[in-house]
C-alpha positions as a LaTeX table, in Angstrom:
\begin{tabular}{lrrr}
\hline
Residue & $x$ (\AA) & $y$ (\AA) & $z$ (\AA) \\
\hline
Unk1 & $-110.18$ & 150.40 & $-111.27$ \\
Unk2 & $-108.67$ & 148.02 & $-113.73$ \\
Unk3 & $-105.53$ & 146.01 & $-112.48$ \\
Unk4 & $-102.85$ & 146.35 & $-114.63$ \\
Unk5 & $-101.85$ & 143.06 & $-116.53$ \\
Unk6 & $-99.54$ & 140.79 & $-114.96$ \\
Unk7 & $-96.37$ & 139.33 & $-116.78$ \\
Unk8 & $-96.22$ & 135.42 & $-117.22$ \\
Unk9 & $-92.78$ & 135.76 & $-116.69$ \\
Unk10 & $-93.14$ & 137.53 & $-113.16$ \\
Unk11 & $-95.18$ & 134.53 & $-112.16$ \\
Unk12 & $-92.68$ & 132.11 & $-112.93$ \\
Unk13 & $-89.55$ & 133.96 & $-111.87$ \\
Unk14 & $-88.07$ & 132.47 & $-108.54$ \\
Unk15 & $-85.92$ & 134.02 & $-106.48$ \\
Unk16 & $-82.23$ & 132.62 & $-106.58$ \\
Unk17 & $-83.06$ & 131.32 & $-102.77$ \\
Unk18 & $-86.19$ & 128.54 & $-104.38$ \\
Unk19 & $-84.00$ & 128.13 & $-107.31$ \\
Unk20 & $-80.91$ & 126.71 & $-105.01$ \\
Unk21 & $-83.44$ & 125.01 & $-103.31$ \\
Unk22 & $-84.91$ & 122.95 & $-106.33$ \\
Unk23 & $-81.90$ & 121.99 & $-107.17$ \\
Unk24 & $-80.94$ & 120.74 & $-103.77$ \\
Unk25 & $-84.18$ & 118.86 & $-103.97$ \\
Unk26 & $-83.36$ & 117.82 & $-107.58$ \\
Unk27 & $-79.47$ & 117.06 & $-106.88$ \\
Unk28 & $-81.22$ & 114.81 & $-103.80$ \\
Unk29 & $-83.67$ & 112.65 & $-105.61$ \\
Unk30 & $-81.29$ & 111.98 & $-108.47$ \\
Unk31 & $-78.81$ & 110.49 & $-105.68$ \\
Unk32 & $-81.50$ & 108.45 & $-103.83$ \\
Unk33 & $-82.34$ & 106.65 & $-107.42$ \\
Unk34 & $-78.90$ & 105.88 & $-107.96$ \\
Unk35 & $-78.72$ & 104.23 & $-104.15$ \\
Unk36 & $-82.13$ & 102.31 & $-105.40$ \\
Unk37 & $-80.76$ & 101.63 & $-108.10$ \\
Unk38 & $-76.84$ & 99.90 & $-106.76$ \\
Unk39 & $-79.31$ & 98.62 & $-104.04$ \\
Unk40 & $-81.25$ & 96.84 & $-106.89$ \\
Unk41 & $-78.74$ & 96.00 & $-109.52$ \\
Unk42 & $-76.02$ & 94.43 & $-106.22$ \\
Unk43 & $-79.05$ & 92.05 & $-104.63$ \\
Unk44 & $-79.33$ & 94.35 & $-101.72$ \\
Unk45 & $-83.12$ & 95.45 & $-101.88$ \\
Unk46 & $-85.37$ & 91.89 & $-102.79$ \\
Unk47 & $-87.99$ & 93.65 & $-102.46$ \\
Unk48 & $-91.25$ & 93.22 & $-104.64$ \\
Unk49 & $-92.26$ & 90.08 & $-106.46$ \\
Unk50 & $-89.88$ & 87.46 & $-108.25$ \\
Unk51 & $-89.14$ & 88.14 & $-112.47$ \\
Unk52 & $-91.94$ & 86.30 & $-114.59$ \\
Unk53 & $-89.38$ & 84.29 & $-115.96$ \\
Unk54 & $-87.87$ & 82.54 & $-112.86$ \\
Unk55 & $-91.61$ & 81.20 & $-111.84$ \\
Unk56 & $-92.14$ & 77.93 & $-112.07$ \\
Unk57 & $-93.57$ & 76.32 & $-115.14$ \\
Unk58 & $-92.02$ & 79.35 & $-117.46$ \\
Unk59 & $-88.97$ & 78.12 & $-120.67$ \\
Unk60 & $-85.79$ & 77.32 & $-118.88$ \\
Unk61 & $-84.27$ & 79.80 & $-121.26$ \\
Unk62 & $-80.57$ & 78.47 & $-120.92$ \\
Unk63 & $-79.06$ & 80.44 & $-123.46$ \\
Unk64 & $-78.00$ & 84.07 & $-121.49$ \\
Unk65 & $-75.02$ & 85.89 & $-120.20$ \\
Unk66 & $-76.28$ & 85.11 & $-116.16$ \\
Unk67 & $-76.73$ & 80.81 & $-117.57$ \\
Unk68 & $-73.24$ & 80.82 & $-118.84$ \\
Unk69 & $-71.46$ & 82.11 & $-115.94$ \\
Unk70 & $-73.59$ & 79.58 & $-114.00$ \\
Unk71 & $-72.65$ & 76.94 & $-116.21$ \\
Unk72 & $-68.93$ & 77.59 & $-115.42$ \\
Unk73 & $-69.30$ & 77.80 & $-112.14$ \\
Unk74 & $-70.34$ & 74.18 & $-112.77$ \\
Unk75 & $-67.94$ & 73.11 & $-114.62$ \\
Unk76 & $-64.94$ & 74.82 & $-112.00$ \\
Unk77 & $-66.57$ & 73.08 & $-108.98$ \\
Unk78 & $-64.04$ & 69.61 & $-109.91$ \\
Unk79 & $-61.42$ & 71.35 & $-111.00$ \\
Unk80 & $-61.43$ & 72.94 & $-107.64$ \\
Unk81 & $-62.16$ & 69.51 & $-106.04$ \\
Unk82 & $-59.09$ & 67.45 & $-107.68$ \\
Unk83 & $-56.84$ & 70.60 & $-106.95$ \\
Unk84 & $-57.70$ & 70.41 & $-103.00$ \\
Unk85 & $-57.35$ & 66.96 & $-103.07$ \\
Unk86 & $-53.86$ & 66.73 & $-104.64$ \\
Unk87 & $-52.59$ & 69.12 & $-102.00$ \\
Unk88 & $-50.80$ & 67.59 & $-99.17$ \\
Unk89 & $-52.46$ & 69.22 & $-96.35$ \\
Unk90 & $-55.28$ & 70.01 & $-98.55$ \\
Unk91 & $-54.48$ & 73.99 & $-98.31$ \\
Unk92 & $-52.71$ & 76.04 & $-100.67$ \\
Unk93 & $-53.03$ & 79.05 & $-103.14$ \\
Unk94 & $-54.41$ & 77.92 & $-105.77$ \\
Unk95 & $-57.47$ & 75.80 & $-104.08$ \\
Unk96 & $-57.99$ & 78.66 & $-101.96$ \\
Unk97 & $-58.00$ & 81.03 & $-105.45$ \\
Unk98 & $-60.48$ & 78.67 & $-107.28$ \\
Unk99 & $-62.77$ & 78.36 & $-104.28$ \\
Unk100 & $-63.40$ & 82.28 & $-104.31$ \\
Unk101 & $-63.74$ & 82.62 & $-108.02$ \\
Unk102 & $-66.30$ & 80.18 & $-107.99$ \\
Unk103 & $-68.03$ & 81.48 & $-104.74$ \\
Unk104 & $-67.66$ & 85.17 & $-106.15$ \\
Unk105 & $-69.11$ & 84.77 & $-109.11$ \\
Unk106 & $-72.37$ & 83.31 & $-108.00$ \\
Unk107 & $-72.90$ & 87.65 & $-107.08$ \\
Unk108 & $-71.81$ & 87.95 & $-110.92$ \\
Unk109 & $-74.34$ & 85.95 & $-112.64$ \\
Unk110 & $-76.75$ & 88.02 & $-109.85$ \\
Unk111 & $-76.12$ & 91.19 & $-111.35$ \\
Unk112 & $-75.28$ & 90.11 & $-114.82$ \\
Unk113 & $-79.42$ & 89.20 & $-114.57$ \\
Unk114 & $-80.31$ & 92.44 & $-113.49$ \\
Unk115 & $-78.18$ & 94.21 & $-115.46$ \\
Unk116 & $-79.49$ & 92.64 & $-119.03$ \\
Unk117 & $-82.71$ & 91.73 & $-117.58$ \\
Unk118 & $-81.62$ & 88.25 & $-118.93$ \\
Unk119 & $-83.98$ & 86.21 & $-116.08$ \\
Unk120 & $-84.68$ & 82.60 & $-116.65$ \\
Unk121 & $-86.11$ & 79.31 & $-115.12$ \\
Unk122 & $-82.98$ & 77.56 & $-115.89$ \\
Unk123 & $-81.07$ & 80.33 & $-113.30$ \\
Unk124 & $-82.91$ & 80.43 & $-110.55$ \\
Unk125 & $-82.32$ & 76.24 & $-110.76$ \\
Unk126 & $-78.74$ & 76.71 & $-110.93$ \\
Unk127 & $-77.60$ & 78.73 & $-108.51$ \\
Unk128 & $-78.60$ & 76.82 & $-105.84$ \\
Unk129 & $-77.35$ & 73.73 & $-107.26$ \\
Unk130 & $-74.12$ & 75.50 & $-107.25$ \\
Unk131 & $-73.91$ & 76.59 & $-104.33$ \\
Unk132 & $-74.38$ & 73.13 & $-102.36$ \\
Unk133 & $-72.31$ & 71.79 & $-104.43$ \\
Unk134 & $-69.26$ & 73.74 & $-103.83$ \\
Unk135 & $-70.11$ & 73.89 & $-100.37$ \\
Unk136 & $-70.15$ & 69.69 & $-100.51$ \\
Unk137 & $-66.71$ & 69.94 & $-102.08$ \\
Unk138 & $-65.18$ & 72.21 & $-99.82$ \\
Unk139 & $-66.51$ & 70.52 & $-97.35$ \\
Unk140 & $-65.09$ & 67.00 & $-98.09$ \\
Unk141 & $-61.74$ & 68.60 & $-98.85$ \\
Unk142 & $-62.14$ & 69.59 & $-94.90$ \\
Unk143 & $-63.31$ & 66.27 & $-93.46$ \\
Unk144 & $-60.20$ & 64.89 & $-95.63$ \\
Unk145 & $-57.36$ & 67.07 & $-94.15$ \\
Unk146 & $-59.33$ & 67.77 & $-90.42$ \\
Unk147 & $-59.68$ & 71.65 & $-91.71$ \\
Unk148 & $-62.73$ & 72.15 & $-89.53$ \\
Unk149 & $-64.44$ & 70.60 & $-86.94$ \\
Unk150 & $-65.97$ & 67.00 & $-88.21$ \\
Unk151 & $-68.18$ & 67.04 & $-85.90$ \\
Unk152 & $-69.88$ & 70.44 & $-87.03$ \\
Unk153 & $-69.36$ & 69.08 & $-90.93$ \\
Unk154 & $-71.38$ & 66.19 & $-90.02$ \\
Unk155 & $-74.00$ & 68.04 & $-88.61$ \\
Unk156 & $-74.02$ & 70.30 & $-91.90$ \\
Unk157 & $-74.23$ & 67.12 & $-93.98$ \\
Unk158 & $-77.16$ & 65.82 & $-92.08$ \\
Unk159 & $-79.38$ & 69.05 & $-92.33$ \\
Unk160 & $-78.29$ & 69.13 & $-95.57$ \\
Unk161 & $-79.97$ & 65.48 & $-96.29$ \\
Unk162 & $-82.73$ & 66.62 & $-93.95$ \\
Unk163 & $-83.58$ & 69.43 & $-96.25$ \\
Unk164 & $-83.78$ & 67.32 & $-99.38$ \\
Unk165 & $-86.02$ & 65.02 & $-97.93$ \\
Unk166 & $-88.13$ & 68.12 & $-96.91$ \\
Unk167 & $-88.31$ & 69.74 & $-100.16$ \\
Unk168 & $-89.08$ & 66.10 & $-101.91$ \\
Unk169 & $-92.13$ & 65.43 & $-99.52$ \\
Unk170 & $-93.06$ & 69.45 & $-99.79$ \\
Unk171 & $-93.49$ & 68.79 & $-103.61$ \\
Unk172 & $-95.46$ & 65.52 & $-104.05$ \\
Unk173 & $-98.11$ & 67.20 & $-101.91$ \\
Unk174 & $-97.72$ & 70.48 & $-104.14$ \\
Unk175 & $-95.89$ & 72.60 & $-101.33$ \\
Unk176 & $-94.51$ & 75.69 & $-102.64$ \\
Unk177 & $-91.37$ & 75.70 & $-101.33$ \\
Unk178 & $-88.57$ & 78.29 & $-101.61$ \\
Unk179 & $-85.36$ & 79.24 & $-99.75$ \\
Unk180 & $-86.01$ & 81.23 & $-96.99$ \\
Unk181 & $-84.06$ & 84.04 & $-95.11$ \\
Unk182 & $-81.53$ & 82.21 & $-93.08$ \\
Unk183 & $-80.58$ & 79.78 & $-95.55$ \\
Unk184 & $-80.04$ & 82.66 & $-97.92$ \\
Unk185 & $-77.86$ & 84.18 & $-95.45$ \\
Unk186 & $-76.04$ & 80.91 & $-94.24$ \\
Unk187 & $-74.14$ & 80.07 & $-97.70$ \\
Unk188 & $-71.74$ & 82.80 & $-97.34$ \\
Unk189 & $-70.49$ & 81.99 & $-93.66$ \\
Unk190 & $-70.36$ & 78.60 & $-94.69$ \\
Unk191 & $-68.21$ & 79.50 & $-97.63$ \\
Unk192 & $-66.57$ & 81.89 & $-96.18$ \\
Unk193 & $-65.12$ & 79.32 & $-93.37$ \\
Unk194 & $-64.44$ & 76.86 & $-96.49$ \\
Unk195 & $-61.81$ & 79.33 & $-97.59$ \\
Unk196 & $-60.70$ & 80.57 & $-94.37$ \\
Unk197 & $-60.27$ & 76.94 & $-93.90$ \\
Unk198 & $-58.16$ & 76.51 & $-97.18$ \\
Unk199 & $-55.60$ & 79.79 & $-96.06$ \\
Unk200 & $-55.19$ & 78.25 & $-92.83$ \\
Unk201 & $-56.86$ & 80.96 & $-91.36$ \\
Unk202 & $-57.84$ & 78.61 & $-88.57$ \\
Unk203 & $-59.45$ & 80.81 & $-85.65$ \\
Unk204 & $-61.46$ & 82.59 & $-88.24$ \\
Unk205 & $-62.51$ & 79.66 & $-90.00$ \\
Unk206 & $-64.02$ & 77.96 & $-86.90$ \\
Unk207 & $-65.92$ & 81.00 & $-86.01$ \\
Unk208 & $-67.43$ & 81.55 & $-89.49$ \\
Unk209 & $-68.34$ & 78.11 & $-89.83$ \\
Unk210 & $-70.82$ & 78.16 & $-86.09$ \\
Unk211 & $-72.33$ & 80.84 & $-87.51$ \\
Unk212 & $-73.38$ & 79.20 & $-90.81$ \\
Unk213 & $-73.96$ & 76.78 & $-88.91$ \\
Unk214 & $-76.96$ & 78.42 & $-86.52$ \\
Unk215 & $-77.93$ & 79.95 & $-89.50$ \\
Unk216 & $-78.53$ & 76.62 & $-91.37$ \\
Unk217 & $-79.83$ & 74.75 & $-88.43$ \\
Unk218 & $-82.54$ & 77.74 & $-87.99$ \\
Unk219 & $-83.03$ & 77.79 & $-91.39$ \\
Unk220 & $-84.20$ & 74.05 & $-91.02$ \\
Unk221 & $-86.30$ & 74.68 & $-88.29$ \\
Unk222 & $-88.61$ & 76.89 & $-89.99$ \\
Unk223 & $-88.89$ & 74.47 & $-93.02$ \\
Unk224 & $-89.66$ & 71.92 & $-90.79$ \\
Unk225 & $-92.52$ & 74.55 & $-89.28$ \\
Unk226 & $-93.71$ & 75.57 & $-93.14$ \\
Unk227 & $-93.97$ & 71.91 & $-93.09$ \\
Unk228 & $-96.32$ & 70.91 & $-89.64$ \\
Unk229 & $-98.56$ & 74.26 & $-90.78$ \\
Unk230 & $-99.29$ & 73.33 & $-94.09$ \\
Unk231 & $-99.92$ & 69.55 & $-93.65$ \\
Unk232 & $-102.20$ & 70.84 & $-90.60$ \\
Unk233 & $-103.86$ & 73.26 & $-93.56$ \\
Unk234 & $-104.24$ & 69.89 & $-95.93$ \\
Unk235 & $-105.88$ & 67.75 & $-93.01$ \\
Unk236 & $-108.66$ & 70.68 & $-92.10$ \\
Unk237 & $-109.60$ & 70.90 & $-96.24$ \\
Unk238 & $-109.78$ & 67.79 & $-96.53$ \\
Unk239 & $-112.22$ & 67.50 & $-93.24$ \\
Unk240 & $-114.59$ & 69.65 & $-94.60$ \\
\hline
\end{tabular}
């Protein structure tokens, strides 16, 4: 006996139950790419391969949004510097205030890239540049004034010559070098103690600073051990 002809629309209809649960499902997903996507736009998830643009050997590209606030970061660093310095104690609102703009806005320029997909050579040189060199400033300002530890400064200061000796050697025997986990995660103690430093937020300031500190020092270690495997790498190719 012939089967009477189904309706495409009974096939299709859901029950109020599966249509509360799609949307859960839906409602779900939608939030997990937003999390990817703060995740990915505020620097927290690195993962997957570098932009084309930052490898080495690509157009410095200096003319973007991320360049210029990198460029004024730059140009802040010794206005921040003569400020400090012109302070009796070294201390003060307005070094403290200039120090965090300029440390701050190094996560700017970060998302500003991401945001306009504005990645370039020139950035990725930059940054770093930055970065030590606020770090050297705030540091003299608190060898000047006894703000932290001088001992633990000069320790900084020699891993700090260590590492550009490192990176120097790594190159002229085509090392590809690049900043690894710890040293990543040792600017912002360091900086963070800098400022603490400047607010006379001395307790706090001592404590950040050992921590940037270990993480610098470990930091050093391993490019010291990048270092011992790949010149043991160079000596076995070049015995056989």
């Amino acid at each position: 006996m012939a089967q009477p002809p189904v309706n495409d629309d009974a096939k299709t209809r859901r029950t109020p139950r599966e249509a509360g649960q799609d949307a859960v499902a839906r409602a779900q997903e939608t939030a997990e790419r937003a999390r990817l996507t703060f995740r990915r736009l505020s620097g927290l998830d690195r993962s997957g391969p570098p932009p084309p643009q930052t490898l080495p050997g690509q157009p410095l590209n200096p003319w973007t949004i991320p360049n210029a606030i990198g460029f004024a970061r730059l140009l802040m660093i010794p206005v921040f510097f003569v400020v400090a310095m012109s302070q009796p104690n070294g201390t003060g609102s307005w070094p403290a205030l200039l120090f965090a703009i300029i440390a701050w806005s190094d996560y700017a320029d970060g998302i500003a890239a991401r945001v306009t997909g504005q990645y370039s050579r020139l950035g990725t040189l930059i940054d770093p540049v930055a970065d030590r060199l606020l770090v050297l400033s705030g540091a003299i300002v608190c060898w000047r004034f006894e703000l932290l530890p001088r001992w633990a400064i000069a320790v900084l200061a020699l891993r700090e010559v260590a590492i550009v000796v490192l990176v120097r050697v790594g190159l002229r025997h085509g090392m590809d070098i690049s900043v690894n986990w710890p040293g990543r995660l040792a600017v912002w103690p360091l900086m963070s103690a800098i400022f603490a430093a400047l607010t006379e937020l001395d307790g706090a300031a001592e404590v950040l600073l050992y921590i940037g500190l270990f993480l610098a020092m470990l930091s050093l270690a391993m490019y010291v051990r990048d270092g011992i495997a790949f010149s043991r790498m160079l000596r076995q190719q070049r015995s056989t």
